[in-house]
N, C-alpha and C positions, 0 to 999 in steps of 0.2 A: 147826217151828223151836224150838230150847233157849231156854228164858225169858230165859236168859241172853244169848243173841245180839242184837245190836246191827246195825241199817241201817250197813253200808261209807261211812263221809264221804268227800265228794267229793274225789277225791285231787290233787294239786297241790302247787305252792311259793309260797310267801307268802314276798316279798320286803320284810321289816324293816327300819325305821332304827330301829336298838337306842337309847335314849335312853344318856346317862350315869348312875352309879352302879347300874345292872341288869347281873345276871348274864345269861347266856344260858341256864342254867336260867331265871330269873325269867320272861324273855321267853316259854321253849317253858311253862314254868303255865302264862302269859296267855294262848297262844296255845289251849292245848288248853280252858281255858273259851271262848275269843270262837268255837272252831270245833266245840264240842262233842263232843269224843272224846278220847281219850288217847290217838291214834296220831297222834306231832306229835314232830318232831325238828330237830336244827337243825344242820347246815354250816359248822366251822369257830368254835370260841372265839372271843370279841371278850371282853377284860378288859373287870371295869365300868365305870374310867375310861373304854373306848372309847365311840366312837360310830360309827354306820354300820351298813353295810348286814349282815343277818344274814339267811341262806337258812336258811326254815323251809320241812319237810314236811309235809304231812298225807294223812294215812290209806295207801295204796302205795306215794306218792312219798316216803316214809321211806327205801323200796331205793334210790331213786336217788342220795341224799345224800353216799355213798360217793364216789360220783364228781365232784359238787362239791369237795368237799374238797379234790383234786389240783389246782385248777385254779390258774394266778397269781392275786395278792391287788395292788389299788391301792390305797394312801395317802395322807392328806396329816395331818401332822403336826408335832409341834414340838418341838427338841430344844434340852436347856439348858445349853451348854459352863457348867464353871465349878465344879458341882457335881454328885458321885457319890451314888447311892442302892444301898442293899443288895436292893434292886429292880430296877432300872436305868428305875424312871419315877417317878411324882410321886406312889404310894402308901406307897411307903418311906421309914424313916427316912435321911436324910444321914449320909453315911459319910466324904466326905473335901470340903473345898471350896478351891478354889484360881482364884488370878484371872487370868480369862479374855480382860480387857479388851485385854490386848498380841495376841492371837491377830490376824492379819490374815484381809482380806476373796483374798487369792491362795490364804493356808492351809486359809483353809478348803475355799476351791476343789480344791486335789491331795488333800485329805484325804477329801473326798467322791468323788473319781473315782477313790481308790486303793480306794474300798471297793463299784466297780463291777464286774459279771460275776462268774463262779465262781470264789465263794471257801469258807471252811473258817470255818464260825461255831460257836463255843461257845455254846449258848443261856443265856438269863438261869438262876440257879440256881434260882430262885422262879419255876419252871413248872410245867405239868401233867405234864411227860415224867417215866416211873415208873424208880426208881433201885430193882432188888429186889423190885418187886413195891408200893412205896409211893412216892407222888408225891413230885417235887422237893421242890415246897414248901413240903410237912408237912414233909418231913425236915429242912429249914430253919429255918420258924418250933418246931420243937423243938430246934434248937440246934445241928443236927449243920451238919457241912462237906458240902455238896457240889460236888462238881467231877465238870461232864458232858463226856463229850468233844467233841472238833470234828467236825462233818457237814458237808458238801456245800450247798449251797445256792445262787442265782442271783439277785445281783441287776439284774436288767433299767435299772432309772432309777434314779437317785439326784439329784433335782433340787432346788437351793437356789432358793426362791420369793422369800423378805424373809429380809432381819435387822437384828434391831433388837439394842441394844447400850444394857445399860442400870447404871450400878455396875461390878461385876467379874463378872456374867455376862455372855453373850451368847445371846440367842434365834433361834433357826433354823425358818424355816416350811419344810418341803419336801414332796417327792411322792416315791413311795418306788412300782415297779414291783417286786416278787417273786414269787421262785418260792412253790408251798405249804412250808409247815413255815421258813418265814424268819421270825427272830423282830426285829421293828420297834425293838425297845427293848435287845435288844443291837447292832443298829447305832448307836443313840443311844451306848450305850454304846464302842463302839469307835471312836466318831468321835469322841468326849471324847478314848478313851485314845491316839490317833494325831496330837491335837493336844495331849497332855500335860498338860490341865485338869482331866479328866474330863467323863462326861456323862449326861444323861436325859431320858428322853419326859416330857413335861409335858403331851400333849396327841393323840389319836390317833383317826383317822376314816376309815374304811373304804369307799371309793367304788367299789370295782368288784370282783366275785368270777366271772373267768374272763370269758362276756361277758354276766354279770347289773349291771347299774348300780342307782345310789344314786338319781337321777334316777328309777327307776320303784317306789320302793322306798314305802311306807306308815309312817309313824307310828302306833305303838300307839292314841292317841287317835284318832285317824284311824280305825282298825278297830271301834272301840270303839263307835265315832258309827255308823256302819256297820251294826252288828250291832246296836246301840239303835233302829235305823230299819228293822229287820226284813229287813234284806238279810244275804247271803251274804260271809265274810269273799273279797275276791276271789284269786282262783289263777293258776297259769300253769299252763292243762295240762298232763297229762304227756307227750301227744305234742310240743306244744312245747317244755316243760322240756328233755327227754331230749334234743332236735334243738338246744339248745343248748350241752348239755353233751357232747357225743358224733358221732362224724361217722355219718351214716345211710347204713343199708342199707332200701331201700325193699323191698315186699315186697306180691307178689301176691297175692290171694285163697288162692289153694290152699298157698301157703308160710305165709301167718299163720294156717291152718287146721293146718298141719304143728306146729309152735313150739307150737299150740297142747294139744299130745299129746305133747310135751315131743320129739320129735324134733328132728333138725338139717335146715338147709336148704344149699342150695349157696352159696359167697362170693359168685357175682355179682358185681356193681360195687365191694365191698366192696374199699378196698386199706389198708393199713396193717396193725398189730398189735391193732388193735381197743382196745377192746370196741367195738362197735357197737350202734347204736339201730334195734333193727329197727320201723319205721313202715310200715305199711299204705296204701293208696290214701284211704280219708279223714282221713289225718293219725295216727290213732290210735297208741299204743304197746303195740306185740303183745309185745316181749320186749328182752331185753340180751344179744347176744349175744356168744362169742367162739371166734378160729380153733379148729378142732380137726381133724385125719385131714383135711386140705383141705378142710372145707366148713366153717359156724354153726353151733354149738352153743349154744342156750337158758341162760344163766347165771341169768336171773331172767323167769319168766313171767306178764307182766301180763292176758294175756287168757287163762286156760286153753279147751281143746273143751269145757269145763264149763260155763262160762260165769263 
């Protein structure tokens, strides 16, 4: 073995409640010291105001993270008619403010249902989406204009929880179901500009990614204790993992020996467009696979005939 080479960490997902003010860099540091490796990625940006749930990889289950990504994202959050941010949340400076207090409790009602199902969002201009090869952002906070086009998006729920009405703002607690790539804080945004006030996220927490919950989710200090106490930061296997994220093709002896040698196996029970999780009889995760010439083809091979 090269001196250089390193024991494989146990691979899996570590399901994060990101505190406030941490990046999701900050969190995948943490995580690659509390698991000891630098093979640790993470599933989906949470800004640092955020909080909530944040799917990290380690060691294999880096590959799988891709596929997280796609999945819906649940909310619950809070939005501040009344007042516009160059942000469209509670990091940016106020750009325009105007009062909120005549806004009715009906309006706000058709105003959050008109911004239900597929619709065409303009993301906030202070994103990570690369305009040229260089992020919104930067292009932003250097001064420049940007204006990204409209995308497709789905929002599943838009649910008004409380509000509270305080001065010439008003505060909105709600639950927000969307598709991947729906951005939280230009809905805030557009639900200001369709009530005519303006608006922004003041507050945003992340309770469910696809069907990973916040409920099973770890607190950094939490891990931290964990790994001070000589235990292992805990995981979610990859056979699990994957059987979460992916609809499974299960798969015999002689076919996860096949995948194994990077060949393809027949579709089987498999229906859909895939990709597929190909799992084994004890659960394990042989491969990822997708349609090809009518049988499975190996996309990403977790168990080679290698070993």
């Amino acid at each position: 073995m090269s001196p250089r080479a390193k024991d494989e960490p146990t691979p899996g997902l570590v399901l994060v409640d990101k505190p406030p003010g941490w990046t999701s860099h900050d969190v995948v540091g943490r995580m690659r010291r509390l698991c000891a490796t630098r093979k640790v990625g993470h599933a989906g940006t949470l800004d640092p105001m955020a909080t909530g749930l944040l799917v990290i990889g380690v060691g294999k289950a880096t590959r799988l993270l891709t596929y997280v990504v796609g999945h819906d994202k649940v909310y619950t959050a809070t939005i501040r008619l009344g007042q516009s941010t160059i942000t469209d949340d509670a990091e940016g400076d106020i750009t325009a403010t105007v009062d909120a207090s005549g806004v009715t409790d009906a309006q706000i009602a058709d105003a959050l249902a008109g911004l239900v199902g597929d619709i065409q969002q303009v993301p906030s201009a202070v994103s990570a989406i690369k305009v040229d090869g260089q992020r919104a952002y930067k292009r932003v906070r250097d001064g420049e204009q940007v204006d990204l086009p409209a995308r497709p998006v789905t929002v599943h729920e838009f649910t008004l929880l409380e509000t509270r009405r305080e001065g010439e703002v008003v505060d909105l607690d709600v639950r927000v179901h969307v598709s991947s790539g729906t951005y939280v804080r230009a809905l805030a945004r557009d639900l200001g500009s369709a009530l005519g006030v303006g608006g922004h996220l003041t507050a945003l927490r992340r309770t469910r990614v696809g069907d990973f919950r916040i409920e099973d989710a770890f607190t950094l200090d939490d891990l931290s204790t964990l790994v001070d106490a000589g235990e292992q930061v805990p995981r979610v296997p990859l056979g699990a993992a994957a059987s979460d994220i992916l609809p499974v093709r299960t798969l015999t002896a002689r076919e996860a020996a096949t995948l194994g040698f990077g060949q393809s196996v027949e579709t089987g029970d498999a229906q859909g467009d895939g990709p597929f999780a190909g799992i084994d009889q004890t659960g394990e995760l042989v491969a990822v696979l997708s349609p090809a010439r009518g049988a499975l083809k190996p996309d990403i091979v977790f168990r080679s005939a290698n070993g």
